[in-house]
N, C-alpha and C positions, 0 to 999 in steps of 0.2 A: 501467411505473409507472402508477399508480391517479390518477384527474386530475380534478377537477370543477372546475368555472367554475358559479357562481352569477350568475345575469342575473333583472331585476325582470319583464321582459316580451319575450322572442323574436320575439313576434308585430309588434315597433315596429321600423319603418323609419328606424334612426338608426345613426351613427356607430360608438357603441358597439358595438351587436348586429352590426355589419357585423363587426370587427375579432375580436372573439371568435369570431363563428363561425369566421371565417378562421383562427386560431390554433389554435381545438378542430380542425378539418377535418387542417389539417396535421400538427399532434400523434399524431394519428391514423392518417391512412395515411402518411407519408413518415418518421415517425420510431416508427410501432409502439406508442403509449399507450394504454391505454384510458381513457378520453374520456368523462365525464356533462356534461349541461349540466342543471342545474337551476333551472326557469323558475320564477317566484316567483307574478305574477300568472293571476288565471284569464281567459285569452282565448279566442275561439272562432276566431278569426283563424286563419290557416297560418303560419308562421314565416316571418320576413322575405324570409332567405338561407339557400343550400340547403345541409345538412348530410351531410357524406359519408357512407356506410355505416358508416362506425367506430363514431360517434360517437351517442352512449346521450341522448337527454332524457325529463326528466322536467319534470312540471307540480307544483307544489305547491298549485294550484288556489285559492289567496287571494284572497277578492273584493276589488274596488278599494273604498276609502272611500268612500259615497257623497259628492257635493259639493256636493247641494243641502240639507246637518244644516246648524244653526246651533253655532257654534264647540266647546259644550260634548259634543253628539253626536261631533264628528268630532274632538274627543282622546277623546273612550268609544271609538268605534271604533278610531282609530288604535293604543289600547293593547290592543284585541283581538284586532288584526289581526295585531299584532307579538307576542303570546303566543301567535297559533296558528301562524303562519312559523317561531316558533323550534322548537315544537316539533315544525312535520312535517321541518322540515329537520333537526334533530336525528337523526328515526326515520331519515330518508337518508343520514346518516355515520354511525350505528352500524349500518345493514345495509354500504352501501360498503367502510368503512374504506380511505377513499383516503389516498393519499401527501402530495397534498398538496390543499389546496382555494385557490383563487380567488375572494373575494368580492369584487361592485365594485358601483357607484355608491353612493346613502346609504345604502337600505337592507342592501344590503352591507356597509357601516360599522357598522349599527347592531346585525346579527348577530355579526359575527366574535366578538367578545368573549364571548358567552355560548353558543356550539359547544364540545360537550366533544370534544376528539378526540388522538389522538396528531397525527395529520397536522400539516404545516407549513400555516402560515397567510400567506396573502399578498392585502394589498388594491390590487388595481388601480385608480389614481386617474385617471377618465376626463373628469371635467370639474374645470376649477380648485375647490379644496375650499372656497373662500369662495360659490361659486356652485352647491354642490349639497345637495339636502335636504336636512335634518336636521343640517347641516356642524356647528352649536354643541356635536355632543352624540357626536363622533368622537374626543374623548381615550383613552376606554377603549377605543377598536379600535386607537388608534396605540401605545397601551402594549402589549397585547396581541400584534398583528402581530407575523408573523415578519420581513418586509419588508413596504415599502411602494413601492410602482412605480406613478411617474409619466410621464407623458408629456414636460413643461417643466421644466427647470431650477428655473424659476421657480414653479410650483406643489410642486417639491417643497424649496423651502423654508419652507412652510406647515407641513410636519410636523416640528419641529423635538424634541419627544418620542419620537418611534419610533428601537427600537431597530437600525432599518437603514434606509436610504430610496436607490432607484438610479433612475435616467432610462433608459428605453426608447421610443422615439418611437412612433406609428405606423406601419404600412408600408402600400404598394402592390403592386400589379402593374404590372409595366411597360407601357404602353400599346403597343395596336396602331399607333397613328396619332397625326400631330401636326396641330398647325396649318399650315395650305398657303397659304392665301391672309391676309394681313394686311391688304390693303386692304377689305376686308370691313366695314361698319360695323355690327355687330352684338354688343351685351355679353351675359355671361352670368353668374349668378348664384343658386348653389344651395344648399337647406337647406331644414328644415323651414320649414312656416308661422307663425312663436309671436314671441313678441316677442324673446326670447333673440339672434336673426337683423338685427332689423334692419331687416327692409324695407319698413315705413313712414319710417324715416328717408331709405332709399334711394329711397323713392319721392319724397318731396316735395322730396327734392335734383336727382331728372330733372325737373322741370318746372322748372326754370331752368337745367337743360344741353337739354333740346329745345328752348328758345328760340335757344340760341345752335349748336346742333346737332340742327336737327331729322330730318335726313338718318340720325339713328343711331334703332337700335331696344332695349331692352332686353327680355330673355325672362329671367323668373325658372323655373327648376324646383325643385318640392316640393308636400307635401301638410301640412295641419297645421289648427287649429283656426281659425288667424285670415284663411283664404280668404278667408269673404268680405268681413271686414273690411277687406282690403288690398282688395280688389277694386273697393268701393265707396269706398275712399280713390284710386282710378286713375278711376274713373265723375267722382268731384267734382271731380279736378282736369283733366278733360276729356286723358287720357292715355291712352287704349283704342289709338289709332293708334302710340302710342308704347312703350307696355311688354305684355307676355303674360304672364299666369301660366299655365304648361302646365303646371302639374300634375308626377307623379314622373315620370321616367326610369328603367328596368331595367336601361338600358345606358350611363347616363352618360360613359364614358370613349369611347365612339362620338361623342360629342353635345358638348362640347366642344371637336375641331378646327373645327368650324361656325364658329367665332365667334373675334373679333381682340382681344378683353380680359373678363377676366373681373374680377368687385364683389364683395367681400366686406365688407357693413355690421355685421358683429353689434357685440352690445355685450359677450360674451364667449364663451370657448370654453374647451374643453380644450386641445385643438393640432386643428385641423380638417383633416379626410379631405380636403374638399372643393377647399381650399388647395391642400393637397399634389396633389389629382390634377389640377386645371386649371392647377398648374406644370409638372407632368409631359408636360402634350399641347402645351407650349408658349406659353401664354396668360399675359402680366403681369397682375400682377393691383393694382386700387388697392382697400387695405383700412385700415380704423379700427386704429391701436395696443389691440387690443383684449388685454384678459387671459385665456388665455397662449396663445403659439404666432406671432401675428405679424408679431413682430422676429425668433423664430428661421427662418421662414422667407422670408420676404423681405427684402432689403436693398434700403432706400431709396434708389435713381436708378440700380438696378442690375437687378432683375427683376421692380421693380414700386414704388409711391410708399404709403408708410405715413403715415397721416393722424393728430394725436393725438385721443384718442378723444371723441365728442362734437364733434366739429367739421366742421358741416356745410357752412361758407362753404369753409372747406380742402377739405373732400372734394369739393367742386364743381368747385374749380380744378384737382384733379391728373386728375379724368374729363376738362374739357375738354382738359387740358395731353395726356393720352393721344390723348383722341378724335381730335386737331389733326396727328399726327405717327403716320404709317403707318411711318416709317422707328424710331422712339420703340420703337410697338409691337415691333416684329421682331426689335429689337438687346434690349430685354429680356425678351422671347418665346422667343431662341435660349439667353439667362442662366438661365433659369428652367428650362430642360430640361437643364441640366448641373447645377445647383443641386440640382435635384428627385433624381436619381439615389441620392442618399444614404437617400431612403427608400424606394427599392426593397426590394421583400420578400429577396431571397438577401444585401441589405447590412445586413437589420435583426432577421429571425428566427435567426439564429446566436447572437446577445445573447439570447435568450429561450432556445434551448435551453442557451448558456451559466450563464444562471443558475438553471435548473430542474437540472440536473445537480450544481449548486455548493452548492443549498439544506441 
């Protein structure tokens, strides 16, 4: 079978681009497809994650909008942009003629509908659809769609017009390693650097847990535009002794048994990687009831404390309430590694080749 996935940028170190490639990759060599990924914008970057021999990409080489036009430039552009993407991607399904295509995030959205193709059409919905570009202007892709596959329950009852909508979660690899030591005082907390994440909230909520816990350390990992913003939000609140920003990880699933709890602040998601893998190595994790993802993964006083969202005096007490009880940590640390199994890859990609088979 003939298989394209459409992605806006390859070249970005995010969630999304992790998961697809991992899908194309396996598509590919363990189940025999031929496999295009075609990249929307024009980077000079290497691609994030490494693509197996199978698997075909192409660039459609679209400059990004610039961002320093004033408003009425950058809807000129924006509708330039989006006339020359439809039609190189076009010329790329009438040379292909795949079986089926994958478009995802907004501009994804904003394509599907006007692709002339036999092929099945299916939009993979990677961040909740009230929180992704262009969301206002996705009816014509949800009428369109052959399916629509989301990650949440809960985001996909946002598409309540399409004519199919199914839940498949994210997956994993099982980790090498877990947590060993939970008397460890050390949190960890990963994602890009953007505001979407959170971690100026998280930060001005550690300078009244290092008062009452100064003994603990927090290390953020990611890359992102708001470094140094956060950075000099840790300078002003005199917390350089107290939190790290290191920067990415290659091997994150290494770099997590390090540490005895892991923070998750954002203020939304799709269903996050990051979650999922620092439950998998053992780690409770205290996170904001953010939208979507969660409540589906953590249960509150079970493998971790769920805060409701915006509530930063809450989120303070259930980090001290962890920080306080090494025995706390352990018993929801060993929850979390039973819990997590369910999105092991061999428990989740059978759901993908079942319904790529059923299309």
């Amino acid at each position: 079978m003939k298989i394209i996935y459409t992605i806006e940028d390859i070249s970005v170190k995010g969630g999304a681009e992790k998961i697809i490639t991992q899908k194309a990759n396996s598509l590919a060599t363990e189940y025999g497809h031929d496999v295009l990924i075609v990249s929307i914008f024009q980077d000079e970057r290497p691609v994030s994650y490494p693509l197996a021999k199978g698997v075909r990409l192409i660039s459609l080489n679209i400059p990004f909008v610039p961002k320093n036009s004033n408003a009425i430039c950058k809807n000129i552009n924006r509708i330039r942009m989006l006339l020359c993407l439809l039609k190189r991607f076009q010329k790329v399904a009438d040379a292909e003629k795949p079986d089926i295509i994958f478009f995802t995030l907004g501009l994804g959205a904003l394509l599907l509908p006007f692709c002339r193709t036999q092929a099945k059409k299916v939009y993979e919905s990677h961040l909740a659809r009230q929180f992704t570009p262009y969301h206002r202007l996705f009816y014509p892709m949800e009428r369109c769609a052959d399916t629509i596959v989301c990650l949440t329950h809960g985001d996909a009852q946002n598409y309540k017009r399409a004519k199919h909508v199914c839940v498949i979660p994210n997956f994993i690899e099982q980790p090498k390693h877990s947590v060993a030591d939970y008397s460890c005082k050390k949190a960890i907390a990963v994602g890009r650097l953007e505001d979407q994440k959170g971690f100026d909230i998280l930060i001005d909520c550690w300078k009244r847990v290092a008062e009452q816990h100064p003994d603990w350390h927090l290390d953020i990992y990611g890359e992102g535009p708001h470094h140094d913003k956060l950075q000099e939000q840790i300078d002003l609140l005199r917390l350089n002794d107290h939190i790290t920003l290191c920067g990415r990880s290659n091997s994150i699933m290494d770099v997590y048994p390090e540490y005895s709890l892991h923070i998750m602040s954002s203020r939304y998601e799709g269903q996050p990687m990051t979650l999922i893998e620092a439950q998998a190595c053992g780690l409770a994790s205290v996170v904001f009831d953010f939208k979507f993802g969660a409540s589906d993964i953590v249960r509150n006083g079970h493998n971790g404390i769920i805060v409701p969202q915006g509530d930063s005096k809450a989120f303070c007490e259930a980090l001290c309430s962890m920080m306080s009880s090494e025995d706390k940590r352990k018993e929801y640390g060993h929850n979390a590694l039973e819990i997590s199994k369910q999105y092991f890859k061999n428990n989740v990609f059978c759901k993908w080749i079942e319904f790529i088979n059923n299309l």
